[in-house]
Wavefront OBJ file of the C-alpha trace (Angstrom):
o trace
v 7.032 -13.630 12.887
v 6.753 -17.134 11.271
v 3.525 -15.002 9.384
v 0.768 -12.834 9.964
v -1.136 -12.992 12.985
v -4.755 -12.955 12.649
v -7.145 -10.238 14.779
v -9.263 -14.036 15.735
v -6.119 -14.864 17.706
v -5.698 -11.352 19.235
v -9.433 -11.513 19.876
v -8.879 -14.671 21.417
v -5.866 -13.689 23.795
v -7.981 -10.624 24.825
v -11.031 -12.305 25.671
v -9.031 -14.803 27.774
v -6.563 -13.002 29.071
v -3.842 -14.592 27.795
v -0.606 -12.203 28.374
v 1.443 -11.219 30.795
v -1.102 -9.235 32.820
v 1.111 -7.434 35.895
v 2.410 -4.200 35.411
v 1.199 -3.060 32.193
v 2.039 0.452 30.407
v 0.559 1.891 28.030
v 2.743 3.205 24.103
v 2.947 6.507 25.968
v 3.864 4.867 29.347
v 0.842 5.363 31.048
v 0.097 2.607 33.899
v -2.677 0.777 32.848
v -4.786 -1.801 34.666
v -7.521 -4.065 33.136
v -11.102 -4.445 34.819
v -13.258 -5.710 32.761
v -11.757 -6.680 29.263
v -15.837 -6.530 28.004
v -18.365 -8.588 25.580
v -17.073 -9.716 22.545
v -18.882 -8.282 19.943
v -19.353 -10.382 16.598
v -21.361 -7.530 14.606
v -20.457 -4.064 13.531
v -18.278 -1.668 15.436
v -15.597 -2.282 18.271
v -15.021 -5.520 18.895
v -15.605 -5.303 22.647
v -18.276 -4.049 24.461
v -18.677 -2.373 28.180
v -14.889 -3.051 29.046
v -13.334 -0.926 32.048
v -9.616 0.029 32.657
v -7.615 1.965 34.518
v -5.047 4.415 33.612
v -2.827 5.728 35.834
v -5.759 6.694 38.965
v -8.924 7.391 36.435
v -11.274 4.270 35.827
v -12.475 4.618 32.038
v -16.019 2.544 31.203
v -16.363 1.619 27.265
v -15.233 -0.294 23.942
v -12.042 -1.656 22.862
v -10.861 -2.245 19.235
v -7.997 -4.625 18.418
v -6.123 -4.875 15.550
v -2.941 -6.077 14.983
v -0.997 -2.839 14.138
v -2.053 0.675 15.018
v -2.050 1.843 11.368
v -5.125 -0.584 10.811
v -7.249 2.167 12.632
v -6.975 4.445 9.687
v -7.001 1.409 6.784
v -10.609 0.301 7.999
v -11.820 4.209 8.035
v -12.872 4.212 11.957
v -11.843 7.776 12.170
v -14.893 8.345 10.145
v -17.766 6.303 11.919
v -18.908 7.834 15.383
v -18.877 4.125 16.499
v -15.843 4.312 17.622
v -15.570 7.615 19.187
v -16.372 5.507 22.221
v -12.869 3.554 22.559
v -11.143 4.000 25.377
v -8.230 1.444 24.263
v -6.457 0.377 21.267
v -5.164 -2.969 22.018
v -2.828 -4.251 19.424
v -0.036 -6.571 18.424
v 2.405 -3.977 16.718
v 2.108 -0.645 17.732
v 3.711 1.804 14.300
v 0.935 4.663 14.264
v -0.495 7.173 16.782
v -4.291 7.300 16.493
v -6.123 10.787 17.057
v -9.850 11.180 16.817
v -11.266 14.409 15.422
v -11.987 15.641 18.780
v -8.014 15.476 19.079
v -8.108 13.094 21.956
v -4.917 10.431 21.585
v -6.551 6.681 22.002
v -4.105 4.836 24.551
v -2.739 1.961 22.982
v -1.372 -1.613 24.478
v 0.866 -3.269 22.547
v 1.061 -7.047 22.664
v 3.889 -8.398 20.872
v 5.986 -8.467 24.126
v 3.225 -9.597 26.321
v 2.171 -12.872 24.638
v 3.765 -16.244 25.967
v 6.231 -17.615 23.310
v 4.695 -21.096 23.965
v 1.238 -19.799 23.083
v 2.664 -18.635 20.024
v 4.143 -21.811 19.326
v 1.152 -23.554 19.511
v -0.758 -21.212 17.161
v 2.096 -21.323 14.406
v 1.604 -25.140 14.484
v -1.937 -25.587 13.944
v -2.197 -23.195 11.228
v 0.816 -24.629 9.705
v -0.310 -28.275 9.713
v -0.404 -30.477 6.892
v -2.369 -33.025 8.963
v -6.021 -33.951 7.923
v -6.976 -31.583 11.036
v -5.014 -29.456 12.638
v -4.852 -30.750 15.939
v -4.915 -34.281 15.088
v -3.102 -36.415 17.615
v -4.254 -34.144 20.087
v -7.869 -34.322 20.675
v -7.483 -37.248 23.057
v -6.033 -34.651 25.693
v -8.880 -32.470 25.984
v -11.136 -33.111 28.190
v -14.725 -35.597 27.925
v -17.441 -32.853 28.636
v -15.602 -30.054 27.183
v -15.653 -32.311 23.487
v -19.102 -33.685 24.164
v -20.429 -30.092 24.897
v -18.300 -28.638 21.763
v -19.820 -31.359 19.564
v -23.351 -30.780 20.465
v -22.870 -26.766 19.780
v -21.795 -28.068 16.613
v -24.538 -30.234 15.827
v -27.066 -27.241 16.440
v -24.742 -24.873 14.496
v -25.095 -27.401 11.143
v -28.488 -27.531 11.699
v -29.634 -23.886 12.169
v -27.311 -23.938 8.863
v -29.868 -26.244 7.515
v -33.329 -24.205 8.364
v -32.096 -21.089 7.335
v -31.491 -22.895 3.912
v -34.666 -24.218 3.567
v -36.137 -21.069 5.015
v -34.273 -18.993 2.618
v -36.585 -21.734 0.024
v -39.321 -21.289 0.994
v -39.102 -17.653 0.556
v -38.466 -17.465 -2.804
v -41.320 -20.042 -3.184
v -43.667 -17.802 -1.856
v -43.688 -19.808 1.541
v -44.912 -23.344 -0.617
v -43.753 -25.698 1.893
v -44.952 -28.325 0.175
v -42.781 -27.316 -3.170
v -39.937 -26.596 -1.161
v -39.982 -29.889 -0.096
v -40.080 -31.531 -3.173
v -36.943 -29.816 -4.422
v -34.914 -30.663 -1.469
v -35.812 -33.812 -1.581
v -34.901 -34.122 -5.476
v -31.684 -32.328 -4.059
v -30.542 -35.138 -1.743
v -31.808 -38.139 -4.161
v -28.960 -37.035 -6.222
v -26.035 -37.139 -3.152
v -23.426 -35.482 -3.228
v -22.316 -35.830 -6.933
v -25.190 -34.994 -8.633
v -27.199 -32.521 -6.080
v -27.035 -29.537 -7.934
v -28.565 -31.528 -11.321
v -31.155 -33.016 -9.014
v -32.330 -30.038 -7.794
v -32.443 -27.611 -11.341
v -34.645 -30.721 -12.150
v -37.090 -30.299 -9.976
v -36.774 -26.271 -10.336
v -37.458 -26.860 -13.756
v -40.053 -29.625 -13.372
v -43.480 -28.180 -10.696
v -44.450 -30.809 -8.512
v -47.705 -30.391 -9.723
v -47.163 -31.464 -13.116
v -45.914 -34.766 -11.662
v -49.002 -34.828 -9.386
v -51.150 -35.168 -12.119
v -49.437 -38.336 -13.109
v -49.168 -39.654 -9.978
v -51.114 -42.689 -10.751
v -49.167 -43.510 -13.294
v -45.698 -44.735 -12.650
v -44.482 -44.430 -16.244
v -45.352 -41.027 -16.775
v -44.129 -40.020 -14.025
v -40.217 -41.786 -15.596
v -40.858 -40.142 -18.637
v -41.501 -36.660 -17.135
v -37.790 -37.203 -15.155
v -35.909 -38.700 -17.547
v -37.346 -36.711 -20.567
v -36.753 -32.838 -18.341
v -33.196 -34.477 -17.404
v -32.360 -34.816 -20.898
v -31.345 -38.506 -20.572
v -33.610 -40.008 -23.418
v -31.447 -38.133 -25.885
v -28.550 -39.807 -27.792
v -27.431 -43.178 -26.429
v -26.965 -46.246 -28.005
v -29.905 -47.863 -25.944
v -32.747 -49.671 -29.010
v -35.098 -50.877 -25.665
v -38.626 -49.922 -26.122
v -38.828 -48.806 -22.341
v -36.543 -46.152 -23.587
v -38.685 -45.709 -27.027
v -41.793 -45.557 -24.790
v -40.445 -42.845 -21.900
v -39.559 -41.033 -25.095
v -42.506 -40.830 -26.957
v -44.547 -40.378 -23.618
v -42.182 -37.235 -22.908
v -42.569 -35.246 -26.038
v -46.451 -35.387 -25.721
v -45.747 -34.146 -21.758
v -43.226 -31.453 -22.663
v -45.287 -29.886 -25.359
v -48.605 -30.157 -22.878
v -46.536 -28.274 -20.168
v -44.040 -26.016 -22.260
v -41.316 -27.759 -20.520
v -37.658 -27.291 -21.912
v -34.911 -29.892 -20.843
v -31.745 -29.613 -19.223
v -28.346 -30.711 -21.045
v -27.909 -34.106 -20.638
v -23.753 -33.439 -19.859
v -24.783 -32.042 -16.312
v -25.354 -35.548 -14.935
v -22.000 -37.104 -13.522
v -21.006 -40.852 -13.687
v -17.584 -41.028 -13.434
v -15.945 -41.966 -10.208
v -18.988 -43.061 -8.310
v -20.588 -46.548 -7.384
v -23.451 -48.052 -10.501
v -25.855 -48.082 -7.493
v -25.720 -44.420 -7.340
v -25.735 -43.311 -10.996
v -28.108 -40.734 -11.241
v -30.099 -42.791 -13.445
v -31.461 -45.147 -10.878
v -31.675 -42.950 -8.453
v -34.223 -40.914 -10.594
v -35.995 -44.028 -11.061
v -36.484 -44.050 -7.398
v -37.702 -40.665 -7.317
v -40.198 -41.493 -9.441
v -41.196 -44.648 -7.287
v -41.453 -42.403 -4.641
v -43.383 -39.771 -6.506
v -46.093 -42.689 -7.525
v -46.740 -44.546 -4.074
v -46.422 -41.296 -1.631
v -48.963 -38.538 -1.206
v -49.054 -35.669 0.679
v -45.320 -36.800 2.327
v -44.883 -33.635 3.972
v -48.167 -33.784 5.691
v -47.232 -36.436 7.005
v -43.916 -35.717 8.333
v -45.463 -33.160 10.443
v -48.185 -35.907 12.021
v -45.951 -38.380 12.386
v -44.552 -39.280 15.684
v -42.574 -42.690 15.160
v -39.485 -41.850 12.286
v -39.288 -45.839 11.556
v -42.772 -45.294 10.426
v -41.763 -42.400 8.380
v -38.925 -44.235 7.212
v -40.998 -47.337 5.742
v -42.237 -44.743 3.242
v -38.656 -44.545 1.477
v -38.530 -47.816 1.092
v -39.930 -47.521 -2.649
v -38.942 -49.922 -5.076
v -38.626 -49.059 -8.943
v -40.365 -50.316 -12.116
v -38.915 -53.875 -13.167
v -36.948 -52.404 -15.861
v -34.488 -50.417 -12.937
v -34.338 -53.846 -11.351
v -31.759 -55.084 -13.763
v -30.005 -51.650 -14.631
v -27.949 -49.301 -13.927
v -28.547 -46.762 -17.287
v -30.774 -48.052 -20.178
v -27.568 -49.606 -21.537
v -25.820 -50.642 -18.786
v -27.340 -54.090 -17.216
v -26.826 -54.952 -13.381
v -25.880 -58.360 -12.086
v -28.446 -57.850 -8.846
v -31.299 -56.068 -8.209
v -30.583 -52.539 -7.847
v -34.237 -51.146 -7.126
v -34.460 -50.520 -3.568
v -33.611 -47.477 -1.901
v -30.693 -48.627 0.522
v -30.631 -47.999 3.927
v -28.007 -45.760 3.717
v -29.591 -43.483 1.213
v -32.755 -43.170 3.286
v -30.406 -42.302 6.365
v -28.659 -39.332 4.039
v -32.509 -38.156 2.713
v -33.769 -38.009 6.508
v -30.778 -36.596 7.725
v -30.692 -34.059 5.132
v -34.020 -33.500 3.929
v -36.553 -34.341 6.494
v -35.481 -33.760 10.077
v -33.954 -29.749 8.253
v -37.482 -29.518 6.647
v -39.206 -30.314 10.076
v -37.081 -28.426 12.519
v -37.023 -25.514 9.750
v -41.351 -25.394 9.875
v -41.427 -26.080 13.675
v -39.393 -22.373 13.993
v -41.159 -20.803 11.137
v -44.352 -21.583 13.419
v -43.230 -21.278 16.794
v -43.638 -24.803 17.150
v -41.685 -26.320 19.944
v -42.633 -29.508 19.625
v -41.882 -29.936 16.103
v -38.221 -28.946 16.258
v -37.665 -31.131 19.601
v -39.453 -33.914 17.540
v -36.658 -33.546 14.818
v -33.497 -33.382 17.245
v -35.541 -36.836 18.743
v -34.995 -38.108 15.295
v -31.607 -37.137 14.735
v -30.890 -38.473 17.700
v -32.727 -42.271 16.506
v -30.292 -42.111 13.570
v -27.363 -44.217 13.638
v -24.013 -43.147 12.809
v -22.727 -41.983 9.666
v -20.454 -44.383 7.850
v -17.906 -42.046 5.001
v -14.786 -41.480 5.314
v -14.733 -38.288 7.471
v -16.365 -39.799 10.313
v -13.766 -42.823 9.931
v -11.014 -40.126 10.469
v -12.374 -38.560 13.232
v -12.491 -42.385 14.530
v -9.203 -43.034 14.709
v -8.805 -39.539 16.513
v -10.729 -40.986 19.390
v -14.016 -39.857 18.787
v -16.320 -42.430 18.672
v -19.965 -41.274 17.481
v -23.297 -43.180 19.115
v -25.420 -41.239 16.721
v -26.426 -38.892 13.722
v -26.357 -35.900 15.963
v -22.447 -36.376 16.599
v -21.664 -37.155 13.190
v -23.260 -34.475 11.824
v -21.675 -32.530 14.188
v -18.133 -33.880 13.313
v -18.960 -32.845 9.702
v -20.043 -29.411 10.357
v -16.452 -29.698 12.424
v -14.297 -30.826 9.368
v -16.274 -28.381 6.629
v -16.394 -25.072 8.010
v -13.576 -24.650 10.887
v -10.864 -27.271 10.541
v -10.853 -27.096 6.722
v -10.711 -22.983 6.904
v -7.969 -22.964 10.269
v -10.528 -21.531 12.337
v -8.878 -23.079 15.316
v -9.019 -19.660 17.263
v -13.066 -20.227 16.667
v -13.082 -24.068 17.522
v -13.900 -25.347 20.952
v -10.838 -27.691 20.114
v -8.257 -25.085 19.017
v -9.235 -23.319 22.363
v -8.954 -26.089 24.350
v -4.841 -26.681 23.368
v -3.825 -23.192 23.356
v -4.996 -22.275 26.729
l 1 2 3 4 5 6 7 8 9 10 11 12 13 14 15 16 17 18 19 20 21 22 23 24 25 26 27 28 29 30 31 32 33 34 35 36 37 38 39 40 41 42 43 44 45 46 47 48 49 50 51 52 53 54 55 56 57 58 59 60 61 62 63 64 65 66 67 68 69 70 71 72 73 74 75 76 77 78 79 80 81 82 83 84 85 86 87 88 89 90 91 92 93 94 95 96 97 98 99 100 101 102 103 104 105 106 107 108 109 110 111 112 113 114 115 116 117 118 119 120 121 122 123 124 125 126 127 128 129 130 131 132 133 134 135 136 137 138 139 140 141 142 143 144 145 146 147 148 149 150 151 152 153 154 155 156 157 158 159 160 161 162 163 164 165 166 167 168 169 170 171 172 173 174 175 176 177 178 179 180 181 182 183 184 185 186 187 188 189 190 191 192 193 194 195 196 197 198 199 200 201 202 203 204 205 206 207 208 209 210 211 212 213 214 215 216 217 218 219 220 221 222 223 224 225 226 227 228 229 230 231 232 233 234 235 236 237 238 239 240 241 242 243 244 245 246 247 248 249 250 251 252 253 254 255 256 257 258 259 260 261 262 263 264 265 266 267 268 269 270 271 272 273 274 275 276 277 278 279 280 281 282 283 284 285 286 287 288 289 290 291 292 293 294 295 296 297 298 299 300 301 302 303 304 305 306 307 308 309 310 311 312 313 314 315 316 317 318 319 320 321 322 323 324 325 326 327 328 329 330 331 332 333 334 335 336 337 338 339 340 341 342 343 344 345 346 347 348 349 350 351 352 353 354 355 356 357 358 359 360 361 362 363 364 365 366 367 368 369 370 371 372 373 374 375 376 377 378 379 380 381 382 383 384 385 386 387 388 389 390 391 392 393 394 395 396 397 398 399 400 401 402 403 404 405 406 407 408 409 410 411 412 413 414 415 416 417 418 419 420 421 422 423 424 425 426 427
């Protein structure tokens, strides 16, 4: 064996039959015939459900276990859990051990190795030993249109159920606050990528509400983000915006027995001036001044390039001509690009929406946000370019986000035995 196989791929072979499937025996030569190989079960206990089989002239009705040697039976402790007292077949890819339950009944056990086309084999050795950006790449053109169109928009559901049961999982500890909940994801996805995590223990560490009191009041509302970020420390910076955010914050953090986060959280290395985290709190705070009650209105609204018009904020005139409160820009750097406003919706505000549509049963809501996602143009990063040049060519944010959710969690991890893809070429 090039190395180990994995019980996914024997799983896999099971569930699709994918052995030589006349004349089979059983370790202790009994003739065995296959029904019904059963459900696949994805929980606790055997891994397939309701299968029937034959052996020698008896028809047996029950589960089967798979593992890929015998001995695994007794390393995972079944003997012990009455769960599996209901096997009627060990189906394996080594057979080295004899299995006996404590009622002294011998499990019948189908060994594999021999049984499992070499070229099948082949093709599962290569796609977990790839070096390629994927897998399968140079492949994907082969399978079929439907089958990647329907495997793409399981995937875009998949990274979106992902999504509510984040912002579920929010709102919970919030004590179901929508409205704070919303705030903090929002903060979350201001910061992209880079600097989400400092974003977001911002706005855990800074209420909405004390910013709601400010609201009218753009400056405060600067010196209540930069002050709790801990970017009016230090710095060689002698403006008297800075002076002024400074003085305002030390009168706010005493009112509200705020404490501020290290300033050497923040990252600024390595990523375009337009998105140092900086101005992009300086947005937030635009934001923060002209919009009220923005989740309200989410839920109401029916047109998204309404909704969108709302993110179009522009910062005080200081953020016009910087970058940092040192660092001066050649253009004006205000506005909140296009692009960022498709991350925010795409991230914050169709989740947020879909997420409260379930939590209420509402129908409508969650249809409204898949409308929405599917409004959204394409993605433009460098995954989605990749996936481009495989063939794939996206018409909107549903298929990109689906692409992602592709990349992150099964081609990055080899789950090709669990990808609609990896299925598709080793049938």
């Amino acid at each position: 064996m090039k190395q180990r196989i994995s019980e996914d791929f024997l799983h896999f072979i099971w569930k699709f039959r994918l052995f030589k499937n006349n004349k089979l025996f059983t370790t202790d030569n009994q003739m065995l015939e296959i029904i019904s190989c059963g459900l696949q079960n994805t929980h606790s206990g055997p891994d397939f459900f309701n299968a029937r089989i034959k052996l020698d002239n008896t028809v047996w009705a029950g589960n089967i276990e798979i593992h890929v040697c015998s001995s695994d039976w007794n390393l995972h402790n079944h003997s012990k859990d009455e769960a599996y007292n209901n096997v009627i077949l060990h189906v394996v890819y080594e057979h080295n051990d004899e299995i006996i339950l404590k009622n002294g009944i011998k499990i019948p056990t189908l060994e594999l190795k021999s049984l499992i086309h070499p070229n099948i084999l082949e093709k599962y050795y290569t796609l977990l030993q790839s070096k390629k950006w994927i897998p399968c790449s140079g492949q994907i053109s082969t399978i079929p249109f439907l089958q990647t169109q329907n495997w793409l928009s399981r995937l875009a559901i998949e990274r979106l159920e992902n999504k509510t049961n984040n912002v579920l999982e929010l709102v919970k500890k919030l004590n179901n606050d929508w409205n704070e909940a919303f705030y903090i994801l929002l903060a979350k996805h201001f910061g992209m990528k880079v600097n989400a995590e400092p974003f977001e223990m911002l706005a855990l560490s800074l209420p909405q509400k004390n910013i709601s009191k400010h609201k009218n009041n753009l400056l405060q509302i600067e010196a209540l983000l930069f002050g709790q970020a801990g970017l009016l420390e230090g710095g060689k910076s002698a403006s008297e915006y800075k002076h002024t955010l400074k003085k305002e914050y030390l009168h706010l953090k005493k009112k509200y027995d705020l404490h501020s986060l290290p300033q050497g959280i923040w990252k600024f290395a390595r990523i375009r001036p337009n998105c140092f985290p900086t101005l992009k709190l300086a947005q937030f705070a635009a934001l923060c001044h002209t919009s009220s009650h923005l989740f309200s209105k989410i839920i109401k609204e029916t047109d998204a390039s309404k909704l969108q018009k709302l993110f179009n904020v522009s910062t005080s005139e200081f953020w016009k001509k910087h970058y940092t409160f040192e660092k001066q820009s050649e253009r004006n750097t205000g506005s909140l690009g296009a692009s960022s406003v498709q991350i925010i919706f795409i991230n914050t505000v169709i989740p947020f929406l879909f997420a409260y549509g379930r939590h209420n049963n509402n129908r409508d809501l969650e249809e409204k946000a898949m409308t929405w996602l599917e409004e959204i143009k394409p993605e433009k990063n460098s995954i989605i370019k990749k996936w481009m040049n495989e063939g794939i060519n996206p018409e909107s944010a549903v298929t990109t986000q689906a692409l992602i959710q592709l990349k992150n969690e099964y081609c990055n991890n080899f789950k090709c035995i669990n990808c609609g893809f990896g299925l598709a070429l080793l049938k």
